[in-house]
C-alpha positions as CSV (number, residue, x, y, z in Angstrom):
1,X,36.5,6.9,7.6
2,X,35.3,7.5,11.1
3,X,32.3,5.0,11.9
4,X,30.0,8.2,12.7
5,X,30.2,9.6,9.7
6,X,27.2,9.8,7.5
7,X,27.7,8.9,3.7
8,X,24.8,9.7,1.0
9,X,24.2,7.9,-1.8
10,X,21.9,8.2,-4.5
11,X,18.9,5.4,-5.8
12,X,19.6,5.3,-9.7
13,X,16.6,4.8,-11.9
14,X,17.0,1.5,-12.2
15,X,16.5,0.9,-8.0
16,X,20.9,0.4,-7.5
17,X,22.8,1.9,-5.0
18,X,26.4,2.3,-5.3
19,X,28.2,1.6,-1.7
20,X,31.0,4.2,-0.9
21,X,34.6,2.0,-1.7
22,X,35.5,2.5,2.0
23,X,32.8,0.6,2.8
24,X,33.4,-1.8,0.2
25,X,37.2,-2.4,1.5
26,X,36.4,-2.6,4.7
27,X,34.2,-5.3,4.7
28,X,36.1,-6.9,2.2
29,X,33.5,-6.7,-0.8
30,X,34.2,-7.4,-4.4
31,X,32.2,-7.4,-7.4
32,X,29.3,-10.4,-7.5
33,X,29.7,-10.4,-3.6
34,X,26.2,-11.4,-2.8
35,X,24.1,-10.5,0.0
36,X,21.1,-10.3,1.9
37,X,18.7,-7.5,2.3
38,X,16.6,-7.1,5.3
39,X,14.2,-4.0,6.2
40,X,14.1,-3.6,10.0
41,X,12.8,-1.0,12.2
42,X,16.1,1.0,11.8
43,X,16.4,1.2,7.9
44,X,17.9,-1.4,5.4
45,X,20.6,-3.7,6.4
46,X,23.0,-5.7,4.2
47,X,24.6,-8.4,5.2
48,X,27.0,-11.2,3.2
49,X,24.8,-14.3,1.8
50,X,26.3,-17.4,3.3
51,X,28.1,-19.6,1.0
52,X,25.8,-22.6,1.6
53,X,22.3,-22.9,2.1
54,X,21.6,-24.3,5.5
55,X,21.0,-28.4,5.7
56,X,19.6,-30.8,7.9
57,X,21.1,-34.4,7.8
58,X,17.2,-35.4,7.0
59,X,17.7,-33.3,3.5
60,X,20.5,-35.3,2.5
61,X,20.5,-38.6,3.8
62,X,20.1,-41.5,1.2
63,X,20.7,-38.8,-1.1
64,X,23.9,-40.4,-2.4
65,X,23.6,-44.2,-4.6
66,X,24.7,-47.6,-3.0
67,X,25.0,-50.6,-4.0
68,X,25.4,-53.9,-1.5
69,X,24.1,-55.2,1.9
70,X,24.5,-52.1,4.4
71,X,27.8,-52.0,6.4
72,X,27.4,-53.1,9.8
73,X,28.4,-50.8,12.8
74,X,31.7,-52.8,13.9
75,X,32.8,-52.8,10.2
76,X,32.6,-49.4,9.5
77,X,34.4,-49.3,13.2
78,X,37.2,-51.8,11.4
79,X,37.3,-49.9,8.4
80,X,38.0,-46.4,10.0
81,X,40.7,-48.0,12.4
82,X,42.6,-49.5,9.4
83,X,42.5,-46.2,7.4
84,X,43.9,-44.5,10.4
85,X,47.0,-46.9,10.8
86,X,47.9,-46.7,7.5
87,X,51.2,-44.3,7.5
């Protein structure tokens, strides 16, 4: 399909479009592929949802349990350097 060509598809009554399957193949879209919708100035565009919402280390931190005194710097330090040697 040559990228000028212009396709047409129809709204059903329940608001759904159905994307031509060339389209679909091309971008490599299955079935429960999800993805955003934005109106711009130009017309609709669709783009793939990414597969993770976006974080910040401030969301998450001390999100996960512990138990004990902290770890110091140096023995996390010691800690990674033994895990590395280890064949």
């Amino acid at each position: 399909m040559a990228a000028e060509e212009k396709l047409v598809v129809i709204i059903s009554t329940e608001g759904q479009v159905a994307l031509p399957s060339a389209i679909l193949k091309r971008r490599k879209w299955g079935a429960g592929t999800l993805l955003l919708v934005e109106d711009t100035p130009e017309g609709v565009l669709l783009k793939p949802a990414p597969a993770f919402t976006t974080t910040r280390p401030e969301d998450v931190f001390g999100s996960l349990p512990h138990r004990g005194r902290p770890k110091t710097l140096e023995e996390m330090d010691a800690r990674s350097v033994r895990t590395a040697l280890k064949p």
